[in-house]
Structures are given as structure tokens and as C-alpha cells.
N, C-alpha and C positions, 0 to 999 in steps of 0.2 A: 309700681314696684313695691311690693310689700316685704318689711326689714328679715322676714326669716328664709327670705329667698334673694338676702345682697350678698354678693360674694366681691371681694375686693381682694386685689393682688400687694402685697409688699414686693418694691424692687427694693433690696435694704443690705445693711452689711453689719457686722457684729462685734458691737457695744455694751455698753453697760444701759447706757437709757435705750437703744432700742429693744434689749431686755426688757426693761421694765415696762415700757408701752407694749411690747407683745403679753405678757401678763394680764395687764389693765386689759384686753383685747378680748381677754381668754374666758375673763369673768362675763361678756357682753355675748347673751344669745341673738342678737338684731341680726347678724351677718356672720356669714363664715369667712378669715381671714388666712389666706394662703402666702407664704413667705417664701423668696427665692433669697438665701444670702450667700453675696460673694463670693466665692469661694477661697479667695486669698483672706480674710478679712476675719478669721477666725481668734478669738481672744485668748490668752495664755490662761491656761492653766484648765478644767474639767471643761470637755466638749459641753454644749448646752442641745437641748432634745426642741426645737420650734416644732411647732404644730402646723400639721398641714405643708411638711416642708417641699419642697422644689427644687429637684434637679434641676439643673441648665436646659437640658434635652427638652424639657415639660416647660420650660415658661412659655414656649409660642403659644400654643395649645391653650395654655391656661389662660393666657391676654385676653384670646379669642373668647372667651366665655366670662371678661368679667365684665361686671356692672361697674366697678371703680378700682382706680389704680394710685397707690400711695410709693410717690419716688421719694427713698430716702437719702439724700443727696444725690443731685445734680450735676455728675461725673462720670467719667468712666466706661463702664459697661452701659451704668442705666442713659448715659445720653445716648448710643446703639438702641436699649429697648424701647425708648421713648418713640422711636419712630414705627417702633412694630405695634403699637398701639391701637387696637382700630378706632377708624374716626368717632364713631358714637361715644366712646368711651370716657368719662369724665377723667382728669389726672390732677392729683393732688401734690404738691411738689414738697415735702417736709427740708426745709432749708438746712444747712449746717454750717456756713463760713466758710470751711475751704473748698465750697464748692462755688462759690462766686467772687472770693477776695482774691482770689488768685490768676482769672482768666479776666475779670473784667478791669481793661484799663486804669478807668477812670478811680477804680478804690485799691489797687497793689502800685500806684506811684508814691502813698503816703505811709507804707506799713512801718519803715524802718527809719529810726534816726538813727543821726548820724556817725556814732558809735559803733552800733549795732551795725550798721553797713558795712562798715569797714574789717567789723569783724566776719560777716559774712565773706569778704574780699578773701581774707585770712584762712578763713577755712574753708575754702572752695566751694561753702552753698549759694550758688548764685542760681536755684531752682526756680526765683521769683525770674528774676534775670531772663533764662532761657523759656519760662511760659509767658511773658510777655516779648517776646520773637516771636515766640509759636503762635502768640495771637495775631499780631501784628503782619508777620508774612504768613504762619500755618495757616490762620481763618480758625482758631481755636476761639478766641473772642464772638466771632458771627457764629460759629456754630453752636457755643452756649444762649445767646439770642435766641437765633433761628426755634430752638429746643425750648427755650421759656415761650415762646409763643402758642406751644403744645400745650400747656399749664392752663388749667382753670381753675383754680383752687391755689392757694400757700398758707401753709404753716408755718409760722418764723414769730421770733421773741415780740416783733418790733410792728409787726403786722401791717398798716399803710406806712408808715415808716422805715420799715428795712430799707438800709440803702442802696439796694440792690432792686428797688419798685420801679424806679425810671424804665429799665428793659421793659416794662409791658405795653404793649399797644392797647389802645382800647375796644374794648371795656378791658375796664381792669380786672383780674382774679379776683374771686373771693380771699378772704384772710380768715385765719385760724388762729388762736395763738399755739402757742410753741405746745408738741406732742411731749417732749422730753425735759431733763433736768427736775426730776423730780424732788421736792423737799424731802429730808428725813422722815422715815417713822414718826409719828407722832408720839407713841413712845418712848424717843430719845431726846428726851429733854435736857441733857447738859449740856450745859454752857461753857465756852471757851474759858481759861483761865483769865484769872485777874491782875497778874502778875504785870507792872506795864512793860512796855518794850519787847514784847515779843514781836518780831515782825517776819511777814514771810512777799518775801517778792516775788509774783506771777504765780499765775497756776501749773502751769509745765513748763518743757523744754524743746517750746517753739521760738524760732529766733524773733517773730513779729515780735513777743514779748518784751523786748528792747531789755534785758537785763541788764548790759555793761552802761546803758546810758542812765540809767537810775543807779546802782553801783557807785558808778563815779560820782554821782549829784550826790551822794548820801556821805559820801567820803569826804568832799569838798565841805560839806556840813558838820563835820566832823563828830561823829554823834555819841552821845555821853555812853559814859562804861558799862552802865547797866543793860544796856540794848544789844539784844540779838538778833541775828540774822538768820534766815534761813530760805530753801529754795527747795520746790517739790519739783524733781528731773525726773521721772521715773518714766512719762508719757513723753516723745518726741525724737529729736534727732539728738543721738547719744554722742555724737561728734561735738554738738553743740554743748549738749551739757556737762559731758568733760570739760570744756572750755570754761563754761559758767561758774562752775567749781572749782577749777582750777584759781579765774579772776577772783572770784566772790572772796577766795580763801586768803589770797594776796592784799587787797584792797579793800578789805573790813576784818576789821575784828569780831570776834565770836561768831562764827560762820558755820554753817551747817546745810549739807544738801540730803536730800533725799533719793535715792535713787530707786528704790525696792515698790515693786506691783504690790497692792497692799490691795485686800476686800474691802469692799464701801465701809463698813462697820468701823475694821482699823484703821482705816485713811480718816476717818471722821474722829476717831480718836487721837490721832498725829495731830489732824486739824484744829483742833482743841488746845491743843501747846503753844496755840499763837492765837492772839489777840488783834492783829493789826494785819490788812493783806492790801497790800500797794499796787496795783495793775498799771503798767507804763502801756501796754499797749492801745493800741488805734482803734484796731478789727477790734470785734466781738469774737471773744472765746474763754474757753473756761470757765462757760455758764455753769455748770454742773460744782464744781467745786463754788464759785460763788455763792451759789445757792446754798449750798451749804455750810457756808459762812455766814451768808446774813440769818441763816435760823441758828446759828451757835452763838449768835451774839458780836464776832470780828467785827472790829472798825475797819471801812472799805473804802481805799485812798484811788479814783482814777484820774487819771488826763479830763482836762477840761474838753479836751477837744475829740473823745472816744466816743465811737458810735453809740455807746451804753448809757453815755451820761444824761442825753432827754429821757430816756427810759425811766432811770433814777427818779429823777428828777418830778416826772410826769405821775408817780407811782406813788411819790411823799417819802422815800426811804431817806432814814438818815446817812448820808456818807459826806466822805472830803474831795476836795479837788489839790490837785498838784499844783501849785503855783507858777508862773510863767519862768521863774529864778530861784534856786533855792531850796530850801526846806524849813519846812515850820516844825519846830518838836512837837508842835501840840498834840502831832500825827503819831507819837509814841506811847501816848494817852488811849488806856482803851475805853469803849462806848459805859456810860452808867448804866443800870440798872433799870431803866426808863427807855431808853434808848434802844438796847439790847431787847427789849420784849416788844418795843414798835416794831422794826425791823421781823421779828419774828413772827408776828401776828398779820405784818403787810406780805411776808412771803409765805404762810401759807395761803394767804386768798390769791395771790398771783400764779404761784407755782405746787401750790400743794395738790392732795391725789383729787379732791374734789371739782378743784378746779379744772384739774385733766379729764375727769370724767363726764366734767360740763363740754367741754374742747371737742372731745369723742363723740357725747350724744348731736353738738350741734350738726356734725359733718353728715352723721350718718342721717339725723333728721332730715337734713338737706336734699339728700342722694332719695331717700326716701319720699320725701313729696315732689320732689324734681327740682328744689328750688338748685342745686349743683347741678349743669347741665355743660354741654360746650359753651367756652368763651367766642371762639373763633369757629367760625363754621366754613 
């Protein structure tokens, strides 16, 4: 198979990084890339033009003729297309979170404490609730399985790590690391302010976020005058973050949400009014905003117990853990000068465009000499 005659299908929906990796795509003459996206799945505000795009009617047709298939989350439609796949065909499964925290058991029993549950009781999202029924008596659990056994290939932050790897029988997939989250521009070099105590809790307005359970810990802590609060709602369940807002504005002083869709540019400029970004959740999410924290320099407070934290860890980043009790002020303190430019030199070799572009060539080299072939035959 020679790379100017690879044609590879997107099963994908529409994002802000699957934007950007169709881009990074578009520069790569090795292979023609054809996209089918969702068609609910459309982002507010200027329709966007993909290339080589794909009615619904044209994906069967298209399967049939491709040399490789990249499923952009593992849900929905694409677990349907997954199965129209033909055999020969290698499938690259590009992970996302809520396409495995939510169907598989064994990781949506620990998403929420206990706060946050109770709030969900509150506000009638018990969605985790009735998709763990649906696994349990639907077969929605075995049929996310069954569908990963399709997969010879993953792309995901965590690569033999994700903790979603146990589903694979052997052999195991190949690993990729992560297509998406890409760092800033290179030429946006400013840095978060230095002002201390700016703090912003979670990246949106998903309840795994556990907001009222950090809230409360921060209130119990009772935290000096000069510290602000704040919360980006703009992404999520609006139910919820009316709520958040509503809490956040009661139960701390100087409080401030966000609500407003803002372009990467201005969000990255919001982002920048905080120095300090505290992540209570379990699941991995909110890579993207992350990322563009540790290159703006934010101090990055998660759970000792987050899927994210070997990652950190494994990578040399500088960040805090949450303590089992409590609150440490130190956590109001933002990163020096040293700290702030580690961080940012360790995330563009991890997530930066070069790195994606190494990510890209290894797949396609793969497919290209045959070493990506069927897992399962």
C-alpha cells in the first residue's frame, strides 16, 4: 500500500480539536481523509466547510473502499458503523471519556461524591443512573465490549494506561497518543496573571466535576479575602450549572461564573485571569482547557485519586494534590517563574503541534508498511 493511494474514513462529530486535527490532516499529502460528522453534533455559531465531507447515504459505500477507519468516540451512531466495517479493514478507535466512563461499570460507580450525588438526586440527572440499567439489563456494557474488540488501534491521553485497556482481549491494540488537545499557538506566549488567589474550579458544567463537594471543602476552609472564585459553565448541562452558580454564589465569597461560548483565543484570554485551576474530578476531562493551562503557566490542584494523576506524574509536570482533609492555602499561591516555564516547555513536547504531527505520521507509517493490520481475525 503506498501512502498516496491511503484513503481513511473519519466516523467523528464536531469539535473544536476535531477541527484542529482535520486541519493538521489537510496539510498531510500521504492519504486522502474523508469525514462523516454527525449530524446532530454541529457547533454554534459559523457552519465549518470539512473536506471530503460525507453524507449519511455515502458512508456505506465509502467503508467499502477504505484502507483505514478512525472512530472518533465510541458511541452512538459509530458503535452501528463499527459493525459495517469490512473485515479487512484496520479501525483506529480515537477515545474521548464519555464514551467509556459512562457505559462501563467498573469506572461510572466512582464518578460522583457525595455531595455532588445528592445534587444530582436534586436535579433529576440521574443519566449515569439509568445508563448503568441500560448496561446492566440493556447489554449496553457488552455491547460497548463486543465493539472494542473491532478496534486494532487507540488513541487516547494514557495509551497502555487508559483505564478503559482491561476491555481488550489479546493481543492488545496498538496505542497512539492522544490526536486532540492541542497546545496553544506558539505565538501566544502570555502568561496567566500573578495576582495570587485567583482560582477557577473545573473546566465546565459536567456534574462528574463534583463542584459542590470542593465548594463546601473550600468554605469549611474558610479562605482569606483576597481569593477569588470562579467557574467556566458555558460547556454542559445548563441545569447544572444554573445550580453551580446559584451554590458557588451562596457559599463563597467573590464568585463568579462564566457562561458565554467564547473562541479559543478569548477563552484563552478569560483563562489567563486565573492563576490556580483545582479539578475535583475522578474521570479524565477537560483536557483541552488543561492544556491550556499548564502552557499559560496555572497552578494545577487534582485528586490524588484521578485517572490524570500517573500521567502528571509519569511526565514530570509540576502540579498539587488535594489532600485527603481539608485545604492547604499554599494552593492559592501561584506557580514562580521556573515552574511556569517547566510546565510549559514539558506541554509542548507532550501535546504540542509537533508532537501531533509525530502521532499522525506514526499511524499512517503503520497502515503503510502493514505494521496496523487486524487485531482479531
Amino acid at each position: 500500500m503506498s501512502g498516496a493511494d491511503l484513503r481513511i474514513v473519519h466516523l467523528a462529530f464536531d469539535h473544536a480539536s476535531v477541527r484542529d486535527l482535520h486541519a493538521l490532516l489537510q496539510q498531510d499529502e500521504r492519504a486522502s481523509h474523508w469525514w462523516w460528522i454527525e449530524p446532530t453534533s454541529t457547533l454554534q455559531g459559523k457552519a465549518f466547510e470539512w473536506n471530503n465531507a460525507l453524507r449519511t447515504d455515502e458512508v456505506p459505500n465509502t467503508l467499502a473502499q477504505a484502507d483505514a477507519v478512525v472512530i472518533h468516540r465510541l458511541k452512538g451512531a459509530n458503535l452501528d458503523w463499527i459493525q459495517r466495517i469490512p473485515d479487512n479493514v484496520p479501525v483506529v478507535w480515537a477515545s474521548w471519556g464519555d464514551d467509556y466512563y459512562r457505559v462501563l461499570g467498573s469506572l461510572n460507580r466512582s464518578l460522583f461524591l457525595p455531595w455532588t450525588a445528592t445534587l444530582n438526586a436534586v436535579l433529576g440527572k440521574m443519566s449515569i443512573t439509568v445508563q448503568r440499567m441500560g448496561s446492566a439489563f440493556g447489554g449496553a456494557e457488552k455491547r460497548f465490549i463486543q465493539a472494542c474488540q473491532r478496534v486494532d488501534a487507540v488513541s487516547t491521553l494514557m495509551e497502555e494506561n487508559a483505564p478503559f485497556f482491561g476491555v481488550f482481549s489479546e493481543p492488545k491494540p496498538h496505542t497512539y497518543r492522544s490526536f486532540y488537545n492541542p497546545t496553544p499557538p506558539e505565538s501566544d506566549l502570555q502568561w496567566c496573571t500573578d495576582v495570587p488567589g485567583r482560582v477557577l474550579l473545573g473546566t465546565n458544567a459536567s456534574n462528574t466535576s463534583n463542584h459542590l463537594d470542593l465548594i463546601l471543602r473550600l468554605r469549611s476552609a474558610t479562605p482569606p479575602d483576597h481569593v477569588r472564585f470562579s467557574a467556566g459553565l458555558s460547556y454542559g448541562s445548563t441545569r447544572y450549572a444554573k445550580a453551580i452558580d446559584f451554590l458557588g454564589s451562596r457559599l463563597l465569597s467573590h464568585w463568579e461564573s462564566q457562561f458565554e461560548h467564547l473562541p479559543r483565543q478569548s477563552y484563552g484570554d478569560w483563562l489567563c485571569t486565573h492563576n490556580v485551576l483545582v479539578m475535583n474530578n475522578v474521570r479524565t476531562q477537560g483536557t483541552g482547557v488543561l492544556v491550556m493551562a499548564l502552557w499559560h503557566g496555572m497552578k494545577i490542584v487534582v485528586r490524588p485519586d484521578a485517572h490524570i494523576t500517573p500521567f502528571f506524574q509519569a511526565h514530570g509536570f509540576v502540579f498539587d494534590c488535594l489532600p485527603a482533609h481539608g485545604w492547604n492555602n499554599d494552593f492559592y499561591s501561584p506557580l514562580n517563574a521556573q515552574e511556569r516555564a517547566h510546565n510549559r516547555v514539558l506541554a509542548a513536547r507532550v501535546f504540542g503541534q509537533q508532537q501531533r504531527i509525530l502521532t499522525v505520521d506514526a499511524m499512517l507509517e503503520d497502515l503503510i508498511s502493514g505494521r496496523l493490520t487486524r487485531r482479531l481475525t
